[in-house]
Each structure stands twice: as structure tokens, then as C-alpha cells.
N, C-alpha and C positions, 0 to 999 in steps of 0.2 A: 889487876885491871889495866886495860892499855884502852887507847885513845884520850886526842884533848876535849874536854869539857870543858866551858868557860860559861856554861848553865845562862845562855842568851836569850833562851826560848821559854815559851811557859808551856809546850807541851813536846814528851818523849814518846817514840814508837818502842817497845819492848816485845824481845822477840825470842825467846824460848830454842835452843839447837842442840840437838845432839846426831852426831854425823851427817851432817849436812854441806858438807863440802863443795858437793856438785850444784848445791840448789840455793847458796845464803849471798854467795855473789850477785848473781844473779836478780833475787830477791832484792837486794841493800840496792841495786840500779834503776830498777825498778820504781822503786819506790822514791828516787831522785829522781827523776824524769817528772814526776809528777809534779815536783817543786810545792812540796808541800814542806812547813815551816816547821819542823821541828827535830828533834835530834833520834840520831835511833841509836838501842842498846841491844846487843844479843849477850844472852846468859850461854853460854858454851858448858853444856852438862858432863864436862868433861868427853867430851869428844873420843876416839880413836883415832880420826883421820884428823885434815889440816883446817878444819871449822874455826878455828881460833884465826887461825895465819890471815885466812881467805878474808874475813870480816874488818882486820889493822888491814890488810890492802886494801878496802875498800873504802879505809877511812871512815868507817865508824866504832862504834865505843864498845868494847868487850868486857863480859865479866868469864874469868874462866875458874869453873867448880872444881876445887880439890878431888872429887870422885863424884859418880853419879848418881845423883840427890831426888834424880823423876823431873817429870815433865811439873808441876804444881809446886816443887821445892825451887825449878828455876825459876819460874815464874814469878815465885814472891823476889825471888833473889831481885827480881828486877824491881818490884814493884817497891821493896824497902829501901832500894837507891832512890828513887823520882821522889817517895817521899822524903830522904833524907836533902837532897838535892831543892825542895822543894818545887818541884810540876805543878802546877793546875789543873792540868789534862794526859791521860793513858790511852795509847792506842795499843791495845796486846793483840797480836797477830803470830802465826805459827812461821815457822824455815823454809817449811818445804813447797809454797809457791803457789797452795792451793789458793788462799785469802788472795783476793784480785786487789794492787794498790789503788785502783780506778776507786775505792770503797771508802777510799780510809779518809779524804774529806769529808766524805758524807757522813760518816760516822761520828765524827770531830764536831763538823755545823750541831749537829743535832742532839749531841750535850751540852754545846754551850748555850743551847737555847735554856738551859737550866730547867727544864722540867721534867729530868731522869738524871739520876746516879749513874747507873750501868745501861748504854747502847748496845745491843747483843744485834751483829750485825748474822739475817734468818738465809741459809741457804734456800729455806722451803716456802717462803713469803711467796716466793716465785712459781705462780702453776707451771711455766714449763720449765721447771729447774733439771738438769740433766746428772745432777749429782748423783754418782754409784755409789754404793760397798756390800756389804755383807750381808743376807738377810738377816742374819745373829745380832749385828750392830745398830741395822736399820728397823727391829722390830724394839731392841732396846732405844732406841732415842726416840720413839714414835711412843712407846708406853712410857716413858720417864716425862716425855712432854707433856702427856695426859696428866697423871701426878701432879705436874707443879703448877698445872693450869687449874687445877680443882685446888688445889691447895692457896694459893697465890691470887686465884679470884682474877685473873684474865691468861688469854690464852699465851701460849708458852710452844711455837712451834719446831724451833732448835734449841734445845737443853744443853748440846755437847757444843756450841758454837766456842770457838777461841778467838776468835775475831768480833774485838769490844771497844768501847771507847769508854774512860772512866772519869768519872769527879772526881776532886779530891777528898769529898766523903767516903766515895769508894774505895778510890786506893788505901785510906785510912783502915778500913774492914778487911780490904785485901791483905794488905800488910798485919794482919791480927794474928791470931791461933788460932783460931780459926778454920783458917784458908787449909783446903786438904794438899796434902803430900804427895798425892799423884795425878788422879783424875780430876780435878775440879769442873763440874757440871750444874747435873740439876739439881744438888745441892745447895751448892754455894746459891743459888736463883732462892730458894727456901731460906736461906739463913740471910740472903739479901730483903727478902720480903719481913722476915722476924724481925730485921735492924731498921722497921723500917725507912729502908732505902728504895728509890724508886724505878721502874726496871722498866724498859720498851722496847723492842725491834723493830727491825725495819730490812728491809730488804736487800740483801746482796748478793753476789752470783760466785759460787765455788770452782775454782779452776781446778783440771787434773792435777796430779802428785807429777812434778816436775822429773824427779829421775828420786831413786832408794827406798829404802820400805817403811812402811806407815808403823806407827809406834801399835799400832791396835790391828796388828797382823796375828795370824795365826790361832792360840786360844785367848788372847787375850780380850778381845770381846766378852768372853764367860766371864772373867773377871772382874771386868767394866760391869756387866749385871748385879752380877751377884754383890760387888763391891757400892753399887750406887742402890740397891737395895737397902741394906746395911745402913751408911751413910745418911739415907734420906729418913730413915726411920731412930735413931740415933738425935738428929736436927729437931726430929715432932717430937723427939721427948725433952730436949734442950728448949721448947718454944718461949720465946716472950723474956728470954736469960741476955740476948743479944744485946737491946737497944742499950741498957741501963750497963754493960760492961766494956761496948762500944764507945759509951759515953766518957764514962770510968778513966776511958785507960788511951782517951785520945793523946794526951801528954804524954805518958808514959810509953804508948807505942812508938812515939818519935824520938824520944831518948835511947831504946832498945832498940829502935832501927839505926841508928845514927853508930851507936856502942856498935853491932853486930858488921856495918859494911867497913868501919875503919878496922877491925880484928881481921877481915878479910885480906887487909892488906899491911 
């Protein structure tokens, strides 16, 4: 791990990279300009290019992965430091510059009003939201949404948002076994709902992909389907196991995250 921490703040921005070079500087500027009060951490998925370098120049705090763990394994990576570190508050937001920083107060204010666990901040809240991709990707997040809105008992209109703000309930369940490996989506929103933990959106606006290519290029969409299929059906049979093992193992999860990031180094 490089950069100094001196854990001044009670909320971290966590930030998920893999070959983002062109796009994480940029990003980490960004999001100072904003002068928003907290620290950020990029998990480097073992990069190929200079992701790691670009992020110590810019003066924020690096975790860099032994080999590449997925997009859901950096993710927790982060999220089991902020709890070991002890945070209050999680902002997870993506590298590649789509999440607009203009968001991430808003996102911040509106957890600590304390009446949600997970802020899922909705590219689609927005009628005229201008966000593209895939018909393959956009007819899975529009049926995956359906799903967890019937399921979850209110509507649910971005399932694949990465751009959140968390309590430290949540990052608690974040930091679980829970938490998937790759994709974490409309899943985790179902097994958020089972633990009951308390979930809302609210509106943000998705900027272009700055420069390189999106992790859910190519076939991997199908996969995204077929996998958060899987996954969601998997959860319905796990139901009502969460709260009572959440509860269980809140002690235990922060001794195993504690164990787990100093072996890291």
C-alpha cells in the first residue's frame, strides 16, 4: 500500500482500477476541486499500465492487488480497509470518470441523514438522462431492476449503479462473504433488503467513459445476465439467513478484515 493516512476524516471515497491510467488522474483532480472532506483510496486490480504510479502522484492512497481479483474482489479490498481503519462513511465510485464528482456530496448529505444504509446514486431517475450502452446490457439492467423492485417492495431503477454512499452498517455487510466476486449488482440490493438494511436512490447524471474500454465490453454482457440470473436466484434461496449471520459475525468480520489487510502488507 503506498500513501500517508493519518485516518483524520470519518469518510473515504473508494475507487476500484484496473488500467486506468489515462482516466484516474484526472478523476482523483476532480474530485479535489470539489473540496470535499475526505480521503480517497483506489484498489489497483493489478493494473498493466502505470494506474498504481499515476494515483502516489496524485497523492492519494493505493492499494495495489497481487494479480487480478475482478472488479467486486477490489471493491471489498477497499471496503475492508475503511472498516479496519474505522470510516463512518463510503463513497464507491468507478476510475473511469463516468460518476460526475459534482454527485458525491449529494450522496454523502443523504446518508447521513441516517435514514438509508446504501445511497445508490440512479443514472435513470433522470427523464432526460443521455446515458448509452448496449441494447444486451440495457435490457438486462431494466429487467434486473424489475426483479428487485418486486422483490424489495419499492422501485429499484439502476440495479448496476457503482456509485454509492454507505453506513457503516453497510460497509459491515460489504465487507462480509457475502459480497460477490465480480459483478456486484442487483444482488447485493436483495441480500441488502434480506439483512434488512435500508436502500434509496436518488438522482445523478452519468458522464461519458473518459478514454479506454468498459469492463462489460464485448460478450461480456451475456455474462452479466446470465451470471446475475444465477446470483439472484441463489440469494431467494439464502432468504431471511442474512440478518441473524450479519449480526453473528459483526465482531468477527472486523478481526478478519483487520487479519486480512495487514497480511496484505
Amino acid at each position: 500500500m503506498s500513501g500517508k493516512n493519518e485516518k483524520s476524516r470519518e469518510t473515504i471515497i473508494v475507487i476500484p482500477a484496473y488500467n486506468e491510467e489515462g482516466n484516474i488522474g484526472p478523476l482523483i483532480g476532480n474530485i479535489r476541486r470539489k473540496d470535499i472532506d475526505a480521503d480517497i483510496l483506489v484498489i489497483d486490480d493489478c493494473s498493466l499500465d502505470r494506474t498504481a504510479r499515476v494515483v502516489e502522484k496524485a497523492g492519494a492512497l493505493v492499494i495495489r492487488l497481487p494479480f487480478n481479483m475482478g472488479y467486486g474482489n477490489a471493491l471489498q479490498t477497499g471496503f475492508k480497509y475503511a472498516l479496519m481503519k474505522r470510516y463512518r462513511y463510503v463513497i464507491q465510485m468507478d476510475a473511469d470518470g463516468q460518476h460526475d464528482p459534482d454527485f458525491i456530496k449529494t450522496l454523502l448529505d443523504e446518508v447521513k441523514k441516517e435514514d438509508a444504509d446504501v445511497v445508490i446514486g440512479s443514472r435513470f431517475m433522470n427523464d432526460r438522462s443521455e446515458y448509452k450502452t448496449s441494447w444486451v446490457r440495457k435490457t438486462g439492467m431494466w429487467l434486473f431492476g424489475k426483479i428487485a423492485s418486486i422483490i424489495i417492495g419499492q422501485p429499484v431503477t439502476d440495479p448496476t449503479s457503482g456509485f454509492q454512499a454507505l453506513s457503516r452498517d453497510a460497509l459491515r455487510f460489504y465487507a462480509s462473504r457475502y459480497y460477490p466476486s465480480d459483478y456486484p449488482d442487483a444482488d447485493v440490493i436483495i441480500m441488502l433488503h434480506r439483512a434488512d438494511l435500508r436502500i434509496k436512490e436518488i438522482p445523478v447524471r452519468m458522464l461519458p467513459r473518459m478514454q479506454g474500454q468498459s469492463m462489460h465490453s464485448g460478450l461480456k454482457p451475456l455474462y452479466y445476465i446470465f451470471k446475475m440470473f444465477l446470483s439472484m436466484f441463489v440469494t431467494l434461496l439464502r432468504k431471511d439467513r442474512f440478518q441473524k449471520r450479519v449480526e453473528k459475525n459483526k465482531e468477527a468480520t472486523h478481526a478478519v478484515t483487520t487479519k486480512n489487510i495487514r497480511d496484505q502488507h
